[in-house]
mmCIF entry with sequence, helices, sheets and N, C-alpha, C, O atoms, coordinates in Angstrom:
data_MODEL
# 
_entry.id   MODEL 
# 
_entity.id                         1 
_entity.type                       polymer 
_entity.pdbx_number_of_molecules   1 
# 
_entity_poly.entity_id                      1 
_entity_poly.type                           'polypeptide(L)' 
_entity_poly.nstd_linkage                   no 
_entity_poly.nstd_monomer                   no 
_entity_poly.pdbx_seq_one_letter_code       
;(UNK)(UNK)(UNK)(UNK)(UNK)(UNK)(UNK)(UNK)(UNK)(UNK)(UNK)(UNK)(UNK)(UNK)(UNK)(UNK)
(UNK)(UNK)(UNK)(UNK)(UNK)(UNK)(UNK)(UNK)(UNK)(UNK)(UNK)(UNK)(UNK)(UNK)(UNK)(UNK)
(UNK)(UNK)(UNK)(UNK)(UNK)(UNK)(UNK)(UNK)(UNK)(UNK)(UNK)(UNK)(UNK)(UNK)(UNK)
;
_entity_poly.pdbx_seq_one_letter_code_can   XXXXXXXXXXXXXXXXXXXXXXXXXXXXXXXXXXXXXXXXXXXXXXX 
_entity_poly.pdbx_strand_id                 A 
# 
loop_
_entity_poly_seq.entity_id 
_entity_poly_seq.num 
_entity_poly_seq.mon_id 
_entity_poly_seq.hetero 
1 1  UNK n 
1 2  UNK n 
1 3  UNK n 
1 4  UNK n 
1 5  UNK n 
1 6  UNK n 
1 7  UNK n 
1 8  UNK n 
1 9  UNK n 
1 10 UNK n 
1 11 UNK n 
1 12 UNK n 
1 13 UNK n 
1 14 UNK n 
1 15 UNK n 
1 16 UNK n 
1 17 UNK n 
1 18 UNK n 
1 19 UNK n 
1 20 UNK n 
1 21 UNK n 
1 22 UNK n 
1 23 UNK n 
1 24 UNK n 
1 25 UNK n 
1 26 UNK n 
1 27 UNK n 
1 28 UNK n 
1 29 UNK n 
1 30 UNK n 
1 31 UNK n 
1 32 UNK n 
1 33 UNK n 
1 34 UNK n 
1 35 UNK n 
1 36 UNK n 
1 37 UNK n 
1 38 UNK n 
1 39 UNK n 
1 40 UNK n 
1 41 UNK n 
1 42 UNK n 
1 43 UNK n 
1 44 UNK n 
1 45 UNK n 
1 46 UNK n 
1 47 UNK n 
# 
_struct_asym.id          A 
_struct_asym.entity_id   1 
# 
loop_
_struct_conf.conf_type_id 
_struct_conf.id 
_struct_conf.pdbx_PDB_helix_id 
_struct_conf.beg_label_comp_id 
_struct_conf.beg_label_asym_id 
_struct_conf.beg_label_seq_id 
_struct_conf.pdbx_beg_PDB_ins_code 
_struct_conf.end_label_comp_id 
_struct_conf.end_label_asym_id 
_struct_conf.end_label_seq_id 
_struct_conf.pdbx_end_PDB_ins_code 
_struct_conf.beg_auth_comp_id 
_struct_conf.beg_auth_asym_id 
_struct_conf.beg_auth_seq_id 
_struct_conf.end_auth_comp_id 
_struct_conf.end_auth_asym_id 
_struct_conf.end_auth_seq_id 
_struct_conf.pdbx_PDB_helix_class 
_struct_conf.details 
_struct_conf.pdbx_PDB_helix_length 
HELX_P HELX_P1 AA1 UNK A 3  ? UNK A 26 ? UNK A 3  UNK A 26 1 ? 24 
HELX_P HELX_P2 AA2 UNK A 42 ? UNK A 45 ? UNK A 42 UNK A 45 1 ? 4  
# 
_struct_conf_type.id          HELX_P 
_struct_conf_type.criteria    ? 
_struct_conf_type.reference   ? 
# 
loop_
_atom_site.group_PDB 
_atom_site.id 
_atom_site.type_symbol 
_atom_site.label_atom_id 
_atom_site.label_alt_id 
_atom_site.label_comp_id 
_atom_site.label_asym_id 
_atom_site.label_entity_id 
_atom_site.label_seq_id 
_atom_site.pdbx_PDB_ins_code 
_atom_site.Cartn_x 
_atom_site.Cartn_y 
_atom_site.Cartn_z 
_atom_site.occupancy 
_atom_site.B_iso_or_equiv 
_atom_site.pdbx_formal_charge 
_atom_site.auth_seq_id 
_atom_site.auth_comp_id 
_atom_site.auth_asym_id 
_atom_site.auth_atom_id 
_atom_site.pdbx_PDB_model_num 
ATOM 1   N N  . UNK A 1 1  ? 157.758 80.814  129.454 1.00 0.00 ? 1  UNK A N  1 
ATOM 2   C CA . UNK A 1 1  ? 156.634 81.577  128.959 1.00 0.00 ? 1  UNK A CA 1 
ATOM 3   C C  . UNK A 1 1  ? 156.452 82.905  129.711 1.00 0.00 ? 1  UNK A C  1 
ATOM 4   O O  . UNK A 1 1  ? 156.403 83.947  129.057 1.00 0.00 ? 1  UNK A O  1 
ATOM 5   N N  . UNK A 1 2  ? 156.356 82.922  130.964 1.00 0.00 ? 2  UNK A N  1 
ATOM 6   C CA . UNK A 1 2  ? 156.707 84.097  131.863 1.00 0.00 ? 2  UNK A CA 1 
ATOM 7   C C  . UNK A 1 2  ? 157.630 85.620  131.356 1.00 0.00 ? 2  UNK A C  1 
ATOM 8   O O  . UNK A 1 2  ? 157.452 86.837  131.408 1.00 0.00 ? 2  UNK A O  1 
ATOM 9   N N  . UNK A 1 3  ? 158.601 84.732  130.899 1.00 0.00 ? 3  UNK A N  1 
ATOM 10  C CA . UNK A 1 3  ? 159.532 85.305  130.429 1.00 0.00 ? 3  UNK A CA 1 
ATOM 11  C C  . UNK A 1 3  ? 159.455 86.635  128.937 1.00 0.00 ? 3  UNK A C  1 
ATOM 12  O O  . UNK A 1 3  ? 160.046 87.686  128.688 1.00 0.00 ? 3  UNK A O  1 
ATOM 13  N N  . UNK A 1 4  ? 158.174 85.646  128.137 1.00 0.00 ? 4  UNK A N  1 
ATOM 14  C CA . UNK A 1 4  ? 158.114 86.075  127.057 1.00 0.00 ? 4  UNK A CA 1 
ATOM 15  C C  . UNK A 1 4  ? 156.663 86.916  127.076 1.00 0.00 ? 4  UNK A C  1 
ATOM 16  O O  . UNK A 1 4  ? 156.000 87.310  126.117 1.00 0.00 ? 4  UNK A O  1 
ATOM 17  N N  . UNK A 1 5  ? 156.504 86.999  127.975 1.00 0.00 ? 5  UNK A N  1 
ATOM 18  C CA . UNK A 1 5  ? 155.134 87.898  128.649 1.00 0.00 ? 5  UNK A CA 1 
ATOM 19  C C  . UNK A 1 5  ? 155.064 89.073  129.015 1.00 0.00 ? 5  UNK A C  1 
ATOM 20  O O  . UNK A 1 5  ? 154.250 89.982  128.849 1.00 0.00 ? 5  UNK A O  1 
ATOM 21  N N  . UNK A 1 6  ? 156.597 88.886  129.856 1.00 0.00 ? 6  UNK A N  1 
ATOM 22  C CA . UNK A 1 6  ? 157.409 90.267  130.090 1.00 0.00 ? 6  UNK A CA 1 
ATOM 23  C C  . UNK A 1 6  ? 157.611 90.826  129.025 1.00 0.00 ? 6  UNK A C  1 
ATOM 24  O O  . UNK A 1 6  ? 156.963 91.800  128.643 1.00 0.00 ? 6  UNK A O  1 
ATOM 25  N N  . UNK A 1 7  ? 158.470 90.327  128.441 1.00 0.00 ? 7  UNK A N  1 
ATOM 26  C CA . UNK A 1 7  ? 159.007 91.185  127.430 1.00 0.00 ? 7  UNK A CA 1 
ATOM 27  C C  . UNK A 1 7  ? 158.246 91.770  126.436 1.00 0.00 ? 7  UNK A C  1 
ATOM 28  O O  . UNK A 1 7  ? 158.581 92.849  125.947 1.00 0.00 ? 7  UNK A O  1 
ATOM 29  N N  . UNK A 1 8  ? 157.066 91.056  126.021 1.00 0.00 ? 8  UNK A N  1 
ATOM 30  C CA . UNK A 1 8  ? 155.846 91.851  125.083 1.00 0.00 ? 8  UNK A CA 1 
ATOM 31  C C  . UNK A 1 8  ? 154.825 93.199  125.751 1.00 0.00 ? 8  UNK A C  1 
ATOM 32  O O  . UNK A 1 8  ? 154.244 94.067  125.099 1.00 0.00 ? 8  UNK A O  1 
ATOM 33  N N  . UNK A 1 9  ? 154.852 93.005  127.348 1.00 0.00 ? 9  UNK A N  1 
ATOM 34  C CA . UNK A 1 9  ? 154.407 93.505  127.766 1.00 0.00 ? 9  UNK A CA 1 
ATOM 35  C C  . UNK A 1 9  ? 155.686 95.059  127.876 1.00 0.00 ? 9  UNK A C  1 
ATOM 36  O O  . UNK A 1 9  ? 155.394 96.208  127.544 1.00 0.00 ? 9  UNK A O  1 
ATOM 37  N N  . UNK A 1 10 ? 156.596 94.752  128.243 1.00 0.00 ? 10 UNK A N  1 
ATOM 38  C CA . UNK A 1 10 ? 157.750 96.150  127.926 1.00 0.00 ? 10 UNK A CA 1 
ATOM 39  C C  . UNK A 1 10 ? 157.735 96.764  126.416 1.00 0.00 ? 10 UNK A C  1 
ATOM 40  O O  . UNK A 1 10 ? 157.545 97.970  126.262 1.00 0.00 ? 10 UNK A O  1 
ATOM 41  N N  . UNK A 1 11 ? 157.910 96.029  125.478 1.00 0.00 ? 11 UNK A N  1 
ATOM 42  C CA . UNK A 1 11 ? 157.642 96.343  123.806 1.00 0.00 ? 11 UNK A CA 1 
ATOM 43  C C  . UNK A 1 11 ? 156.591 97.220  124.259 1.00 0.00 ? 11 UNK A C  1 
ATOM 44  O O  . UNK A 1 11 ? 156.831 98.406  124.486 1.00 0.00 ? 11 UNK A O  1 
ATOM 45  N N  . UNK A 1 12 ? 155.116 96.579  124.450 1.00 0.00 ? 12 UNK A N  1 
ATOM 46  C CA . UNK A 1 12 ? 154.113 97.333  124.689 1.00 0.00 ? 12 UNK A CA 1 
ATOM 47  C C  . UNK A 1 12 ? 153.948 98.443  125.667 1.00 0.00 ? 12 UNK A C  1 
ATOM 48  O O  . UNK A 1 12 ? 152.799 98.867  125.538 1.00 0.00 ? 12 UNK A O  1 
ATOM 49  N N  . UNK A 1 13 ? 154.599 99.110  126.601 1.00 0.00 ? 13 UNK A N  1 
ATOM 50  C CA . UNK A 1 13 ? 154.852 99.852  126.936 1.00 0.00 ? 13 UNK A CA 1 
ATOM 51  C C  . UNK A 1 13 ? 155.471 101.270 126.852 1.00 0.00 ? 13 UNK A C  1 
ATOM 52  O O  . UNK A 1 13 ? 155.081 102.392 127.175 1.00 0.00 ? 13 UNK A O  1 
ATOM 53  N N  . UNK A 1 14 ? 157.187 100.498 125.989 1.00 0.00 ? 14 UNK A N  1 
ATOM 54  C CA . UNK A 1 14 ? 157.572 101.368 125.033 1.00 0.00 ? 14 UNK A CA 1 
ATOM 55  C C  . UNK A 1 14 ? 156.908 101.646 124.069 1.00 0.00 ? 14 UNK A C  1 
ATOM 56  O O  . UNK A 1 14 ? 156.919 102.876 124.126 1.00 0.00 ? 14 UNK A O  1 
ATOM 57  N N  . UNK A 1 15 ? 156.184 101.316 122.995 1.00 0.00 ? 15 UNK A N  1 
ATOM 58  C CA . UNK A 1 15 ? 155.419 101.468 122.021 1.00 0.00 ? 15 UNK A CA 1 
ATOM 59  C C  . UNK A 1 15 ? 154.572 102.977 122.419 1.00 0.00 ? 15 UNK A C  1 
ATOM 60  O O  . UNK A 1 15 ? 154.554 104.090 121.893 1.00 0.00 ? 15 UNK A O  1 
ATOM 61  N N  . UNK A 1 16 ? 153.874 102.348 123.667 1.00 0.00 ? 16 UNK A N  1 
ATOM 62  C CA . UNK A 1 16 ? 152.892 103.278 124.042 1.00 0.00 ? 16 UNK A CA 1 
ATOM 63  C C  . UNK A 1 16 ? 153.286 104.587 124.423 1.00 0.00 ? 16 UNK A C  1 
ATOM 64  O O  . UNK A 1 16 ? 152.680 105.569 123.993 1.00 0.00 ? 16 UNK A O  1 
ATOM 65  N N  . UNK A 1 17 ? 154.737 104.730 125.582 1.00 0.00 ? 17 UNK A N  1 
ATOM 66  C CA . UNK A 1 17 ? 155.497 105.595 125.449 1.00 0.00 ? 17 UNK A CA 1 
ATOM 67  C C  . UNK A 1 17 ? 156.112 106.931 124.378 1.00 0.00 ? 17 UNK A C  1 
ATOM 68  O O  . UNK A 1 17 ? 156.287 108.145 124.486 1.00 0.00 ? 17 UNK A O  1 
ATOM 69  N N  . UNK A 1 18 ? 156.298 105.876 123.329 1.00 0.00 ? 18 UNK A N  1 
ATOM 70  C CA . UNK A 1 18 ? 156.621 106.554 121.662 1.00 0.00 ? 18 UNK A CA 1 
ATOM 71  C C  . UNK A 1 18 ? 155.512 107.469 121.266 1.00 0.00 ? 18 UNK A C  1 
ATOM 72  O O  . UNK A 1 18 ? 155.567 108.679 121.049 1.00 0.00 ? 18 UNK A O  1 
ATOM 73  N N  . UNK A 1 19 ? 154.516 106.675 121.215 1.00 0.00 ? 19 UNK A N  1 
ATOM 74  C CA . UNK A 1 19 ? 152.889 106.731 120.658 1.00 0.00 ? 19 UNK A CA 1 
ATOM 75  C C  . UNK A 1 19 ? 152.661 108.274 121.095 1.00 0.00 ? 19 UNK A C  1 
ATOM 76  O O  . UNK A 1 19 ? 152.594 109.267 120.370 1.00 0.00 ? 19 UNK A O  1 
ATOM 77  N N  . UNK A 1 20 ? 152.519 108.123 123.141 1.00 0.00 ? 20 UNK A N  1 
ATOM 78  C CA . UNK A 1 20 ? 152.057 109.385 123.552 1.00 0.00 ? 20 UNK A CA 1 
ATOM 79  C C  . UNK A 1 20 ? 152.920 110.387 123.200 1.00 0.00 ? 20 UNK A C  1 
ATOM 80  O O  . UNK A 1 20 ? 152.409 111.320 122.580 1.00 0.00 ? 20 UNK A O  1 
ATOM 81  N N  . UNK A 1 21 ? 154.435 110.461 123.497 1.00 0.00 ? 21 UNK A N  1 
ATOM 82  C CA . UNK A 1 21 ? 155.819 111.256 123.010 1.00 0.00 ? 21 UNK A CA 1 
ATOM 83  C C  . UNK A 1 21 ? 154.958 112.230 121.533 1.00 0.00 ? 21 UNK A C  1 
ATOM 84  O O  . UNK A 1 21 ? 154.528 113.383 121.502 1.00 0.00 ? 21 UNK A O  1 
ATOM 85  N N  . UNK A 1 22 ? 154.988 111.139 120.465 1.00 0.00 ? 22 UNK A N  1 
ATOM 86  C CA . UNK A 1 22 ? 154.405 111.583 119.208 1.00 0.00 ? 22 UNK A CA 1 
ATOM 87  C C  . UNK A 1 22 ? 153.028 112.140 119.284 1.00 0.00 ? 22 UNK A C  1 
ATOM 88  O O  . UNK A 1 22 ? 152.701 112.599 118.190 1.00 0.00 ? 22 UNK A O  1 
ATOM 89  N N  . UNK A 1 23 ? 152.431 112.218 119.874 1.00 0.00 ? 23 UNK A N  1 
ATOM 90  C CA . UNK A 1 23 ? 151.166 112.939 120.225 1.00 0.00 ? 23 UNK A CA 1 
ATOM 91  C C  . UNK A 1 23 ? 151.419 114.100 120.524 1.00 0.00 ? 23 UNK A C  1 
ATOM 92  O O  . UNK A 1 23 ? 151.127 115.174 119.999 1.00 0.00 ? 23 UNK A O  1 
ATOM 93  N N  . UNK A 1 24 ? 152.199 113.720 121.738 1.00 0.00 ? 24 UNK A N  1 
ATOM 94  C CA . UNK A 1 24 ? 152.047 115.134 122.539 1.00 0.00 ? 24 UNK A CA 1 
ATOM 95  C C  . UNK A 1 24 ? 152.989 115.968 121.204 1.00 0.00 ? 24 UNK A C  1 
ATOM 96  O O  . UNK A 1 24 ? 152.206 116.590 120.486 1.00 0.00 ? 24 UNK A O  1 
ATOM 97  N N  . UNK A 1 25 ? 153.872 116.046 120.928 1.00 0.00 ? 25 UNK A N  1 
ATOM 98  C CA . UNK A 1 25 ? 154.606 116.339 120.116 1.00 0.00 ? 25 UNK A CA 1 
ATOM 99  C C  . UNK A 1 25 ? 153.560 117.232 119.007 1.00 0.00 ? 25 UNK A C  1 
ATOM 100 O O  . UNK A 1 25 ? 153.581 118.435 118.750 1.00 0.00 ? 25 UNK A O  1 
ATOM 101 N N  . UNK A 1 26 ? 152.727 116.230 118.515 1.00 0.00 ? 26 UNK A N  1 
ATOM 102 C CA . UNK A 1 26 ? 151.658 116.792 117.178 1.00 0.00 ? 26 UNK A CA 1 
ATOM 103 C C  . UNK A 1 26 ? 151.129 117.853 117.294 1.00 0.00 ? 26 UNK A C  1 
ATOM 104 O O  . UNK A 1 26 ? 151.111 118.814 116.525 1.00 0.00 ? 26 UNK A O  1 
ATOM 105 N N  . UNK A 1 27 ? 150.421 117.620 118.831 1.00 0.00 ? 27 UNK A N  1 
ATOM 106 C CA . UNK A 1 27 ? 149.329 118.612 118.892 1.00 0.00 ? 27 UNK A CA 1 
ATOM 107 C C  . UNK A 1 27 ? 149.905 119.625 119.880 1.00 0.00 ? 27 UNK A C  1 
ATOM 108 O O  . UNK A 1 27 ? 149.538 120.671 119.345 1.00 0.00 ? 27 UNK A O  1 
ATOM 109 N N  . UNK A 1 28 ? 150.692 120.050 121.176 1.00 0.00 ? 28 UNK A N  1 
ATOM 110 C CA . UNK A 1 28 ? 151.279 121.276 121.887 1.00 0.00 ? 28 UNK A CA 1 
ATOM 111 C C  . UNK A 1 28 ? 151.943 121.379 121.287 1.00 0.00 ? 28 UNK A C  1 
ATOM 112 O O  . UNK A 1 28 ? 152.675 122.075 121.992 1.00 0.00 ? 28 UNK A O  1 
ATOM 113 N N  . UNK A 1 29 ? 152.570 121.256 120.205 1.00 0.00 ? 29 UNK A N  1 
ATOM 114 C CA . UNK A 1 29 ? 154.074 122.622 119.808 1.00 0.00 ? 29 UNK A CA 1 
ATOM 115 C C  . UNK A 1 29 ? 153.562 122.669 118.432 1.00 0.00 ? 29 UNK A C  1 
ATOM 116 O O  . UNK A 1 29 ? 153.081 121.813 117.689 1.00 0.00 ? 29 UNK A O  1 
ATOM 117 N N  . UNK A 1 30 ? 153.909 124.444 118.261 1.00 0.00 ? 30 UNK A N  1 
ATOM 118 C CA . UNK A 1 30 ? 153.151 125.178 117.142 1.00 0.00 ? 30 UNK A CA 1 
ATOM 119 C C  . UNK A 1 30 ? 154.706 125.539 116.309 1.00 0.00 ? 30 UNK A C  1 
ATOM 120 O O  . UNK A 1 30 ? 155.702 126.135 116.720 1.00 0.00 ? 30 UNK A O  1 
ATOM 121 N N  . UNK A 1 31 ? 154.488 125.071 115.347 1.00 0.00 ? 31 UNK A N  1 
ATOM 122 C CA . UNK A 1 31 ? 155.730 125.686 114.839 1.00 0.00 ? 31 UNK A CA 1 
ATOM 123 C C  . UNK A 1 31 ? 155.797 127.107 114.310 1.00 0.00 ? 31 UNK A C  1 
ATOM 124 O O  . UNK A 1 31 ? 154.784 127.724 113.977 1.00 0.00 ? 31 UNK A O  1 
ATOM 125 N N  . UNK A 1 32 ? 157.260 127.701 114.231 1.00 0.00 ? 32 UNK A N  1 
ATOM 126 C CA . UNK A 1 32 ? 157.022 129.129 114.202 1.00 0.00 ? 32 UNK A CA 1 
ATOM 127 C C  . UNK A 1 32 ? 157.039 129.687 112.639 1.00 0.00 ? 32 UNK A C  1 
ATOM 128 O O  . UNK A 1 32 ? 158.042 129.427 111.975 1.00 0.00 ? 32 UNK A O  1 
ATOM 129 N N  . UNK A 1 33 ? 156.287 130.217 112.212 1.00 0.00 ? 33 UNK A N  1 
ATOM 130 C CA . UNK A 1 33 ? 156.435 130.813 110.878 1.00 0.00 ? 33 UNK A CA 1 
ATOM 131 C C  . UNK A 1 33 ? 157.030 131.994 110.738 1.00 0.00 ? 33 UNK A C  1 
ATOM 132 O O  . UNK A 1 33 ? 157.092 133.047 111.373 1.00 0.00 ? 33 UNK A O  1 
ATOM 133 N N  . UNK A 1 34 ? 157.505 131.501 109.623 1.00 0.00 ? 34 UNK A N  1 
ATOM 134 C CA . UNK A 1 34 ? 158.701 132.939 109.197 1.00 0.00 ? 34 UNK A CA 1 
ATOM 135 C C  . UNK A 1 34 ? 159.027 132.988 107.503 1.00 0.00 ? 34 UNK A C  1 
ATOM 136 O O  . UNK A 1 34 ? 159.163 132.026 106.747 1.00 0.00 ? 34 UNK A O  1 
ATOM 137 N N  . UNK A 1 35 ? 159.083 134.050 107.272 1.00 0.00 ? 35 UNK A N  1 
ATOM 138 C CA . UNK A 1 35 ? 159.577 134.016 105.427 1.00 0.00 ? 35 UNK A CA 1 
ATOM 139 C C  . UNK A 1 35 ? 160.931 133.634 105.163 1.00 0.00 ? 35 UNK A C  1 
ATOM 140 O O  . UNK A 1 35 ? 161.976 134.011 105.693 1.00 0.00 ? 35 UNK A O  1 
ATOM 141 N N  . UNK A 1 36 ? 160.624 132.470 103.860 1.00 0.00 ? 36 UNK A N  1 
ATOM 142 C CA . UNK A 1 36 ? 161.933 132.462 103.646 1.00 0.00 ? 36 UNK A CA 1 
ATOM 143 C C  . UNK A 1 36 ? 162.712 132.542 101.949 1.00 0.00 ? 36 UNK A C  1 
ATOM 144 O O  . UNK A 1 36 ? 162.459 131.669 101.119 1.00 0.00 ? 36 UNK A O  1 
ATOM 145 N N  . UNK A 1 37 ? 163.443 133.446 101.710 1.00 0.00 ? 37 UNK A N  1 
ATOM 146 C CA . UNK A 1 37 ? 163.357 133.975 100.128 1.00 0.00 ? 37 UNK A CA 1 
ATOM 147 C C  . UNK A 1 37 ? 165.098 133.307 100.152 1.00 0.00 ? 37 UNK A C  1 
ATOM 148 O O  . UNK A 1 37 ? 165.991 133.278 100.999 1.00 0.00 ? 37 UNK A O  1 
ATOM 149 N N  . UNK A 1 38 ? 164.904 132.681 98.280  1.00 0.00 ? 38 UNK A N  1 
ATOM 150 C CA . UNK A 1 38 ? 166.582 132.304 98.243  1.00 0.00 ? 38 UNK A CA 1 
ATOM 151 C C  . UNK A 1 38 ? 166.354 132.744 96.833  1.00 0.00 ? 38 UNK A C  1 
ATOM 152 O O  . UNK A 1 38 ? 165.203 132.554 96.438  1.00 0.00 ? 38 UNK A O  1 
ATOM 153 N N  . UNK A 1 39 ? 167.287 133.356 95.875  1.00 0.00 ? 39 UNK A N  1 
ATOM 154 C CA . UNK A 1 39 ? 167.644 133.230 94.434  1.00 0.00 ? 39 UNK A CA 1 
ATOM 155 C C  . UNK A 1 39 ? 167.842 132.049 93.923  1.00 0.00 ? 39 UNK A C  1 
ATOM 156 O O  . UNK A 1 39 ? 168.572 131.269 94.534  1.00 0.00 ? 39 UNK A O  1 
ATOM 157 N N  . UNK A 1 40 ? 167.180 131.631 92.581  1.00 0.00 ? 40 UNK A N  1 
ATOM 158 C CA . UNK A 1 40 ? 167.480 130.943 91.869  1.00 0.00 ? 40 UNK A CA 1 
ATOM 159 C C  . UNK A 1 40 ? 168.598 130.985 90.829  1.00 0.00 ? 40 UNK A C  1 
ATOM 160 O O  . UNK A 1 40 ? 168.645 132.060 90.230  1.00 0.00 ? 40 UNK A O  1 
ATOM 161 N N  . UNK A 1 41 ? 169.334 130.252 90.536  1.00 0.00 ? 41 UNK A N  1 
ATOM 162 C CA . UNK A 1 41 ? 170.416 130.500 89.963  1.00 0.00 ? 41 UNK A CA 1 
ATOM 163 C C  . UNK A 1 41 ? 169.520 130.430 88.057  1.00 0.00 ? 41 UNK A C  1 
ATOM 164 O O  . UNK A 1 41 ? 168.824 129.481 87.695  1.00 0.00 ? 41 UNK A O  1 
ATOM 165 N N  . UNK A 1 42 ? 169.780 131.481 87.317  1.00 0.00 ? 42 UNK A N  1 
ATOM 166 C CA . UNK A 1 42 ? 169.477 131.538 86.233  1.00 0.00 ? 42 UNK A CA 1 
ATOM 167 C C  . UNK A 1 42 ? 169.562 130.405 84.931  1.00 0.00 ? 42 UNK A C  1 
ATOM 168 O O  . UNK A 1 42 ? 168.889 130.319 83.903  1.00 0.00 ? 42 UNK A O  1 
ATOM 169 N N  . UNK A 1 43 ? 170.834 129.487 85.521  1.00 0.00 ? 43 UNK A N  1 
ATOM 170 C CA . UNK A 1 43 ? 170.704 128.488 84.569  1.00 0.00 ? 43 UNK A CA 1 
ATOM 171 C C  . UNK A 1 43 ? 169.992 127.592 85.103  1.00 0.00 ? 43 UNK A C  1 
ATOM 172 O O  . UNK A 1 43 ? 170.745 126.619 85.128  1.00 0.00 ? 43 UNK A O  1 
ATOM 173 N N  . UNK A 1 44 ? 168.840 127.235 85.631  1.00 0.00 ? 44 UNK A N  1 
ATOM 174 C CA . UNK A 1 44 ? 168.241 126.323 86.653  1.00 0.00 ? 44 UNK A CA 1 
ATOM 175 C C  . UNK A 1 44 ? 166.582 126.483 86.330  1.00 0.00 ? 44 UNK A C  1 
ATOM 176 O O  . UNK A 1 44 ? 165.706 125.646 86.545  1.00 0.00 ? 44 UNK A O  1 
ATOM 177 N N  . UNK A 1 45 ? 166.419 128.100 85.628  1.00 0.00 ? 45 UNK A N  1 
ATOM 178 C CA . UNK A 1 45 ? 165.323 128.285 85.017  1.00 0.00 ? 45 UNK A CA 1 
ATOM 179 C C  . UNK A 1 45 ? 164.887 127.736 84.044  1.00 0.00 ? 45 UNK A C  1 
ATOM 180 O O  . UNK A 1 45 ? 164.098 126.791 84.066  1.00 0.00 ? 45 UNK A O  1 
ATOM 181 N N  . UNK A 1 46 ? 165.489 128.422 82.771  1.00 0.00 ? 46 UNK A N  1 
ATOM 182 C CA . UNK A 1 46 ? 165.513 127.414 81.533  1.00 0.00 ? 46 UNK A CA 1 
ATOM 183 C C  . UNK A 1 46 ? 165.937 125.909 81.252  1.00 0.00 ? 46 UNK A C  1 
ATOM 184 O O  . UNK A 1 46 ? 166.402 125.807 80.117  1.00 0.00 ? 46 UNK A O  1 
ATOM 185 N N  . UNK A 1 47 ? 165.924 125.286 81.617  1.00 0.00 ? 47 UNK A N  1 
ATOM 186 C CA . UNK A 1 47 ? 166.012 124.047 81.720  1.00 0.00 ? 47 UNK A CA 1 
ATOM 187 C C  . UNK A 1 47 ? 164.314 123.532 81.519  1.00 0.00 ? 47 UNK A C  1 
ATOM 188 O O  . UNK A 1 47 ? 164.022 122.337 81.565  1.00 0.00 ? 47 UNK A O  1 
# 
């Protein structure tokens, strides 16, 4: 049982690890904006 205490408790750790990773991730980095123009190919219109 010890055994399996550990190991939920590491899951739960990593988890939490991920969790903050993805946080921090969300909210400090701004992504950069920029324009971006491509042609459409004319037979792709009419359709």
């Amino acid at each position: 049982m010890p055994t399996l205490f550990r190991l939920l408790a590491v899951l739960a750790v990593l988890c939490g690890l991920g969790y903050a990773a993805l946080w921090a991730l969300a909210t400090k980095v701004e992504p950069q904006e920029r324009e971006i123009t491509f042609t459409v190919p004319a037979e792709k219109i009419g359709k």
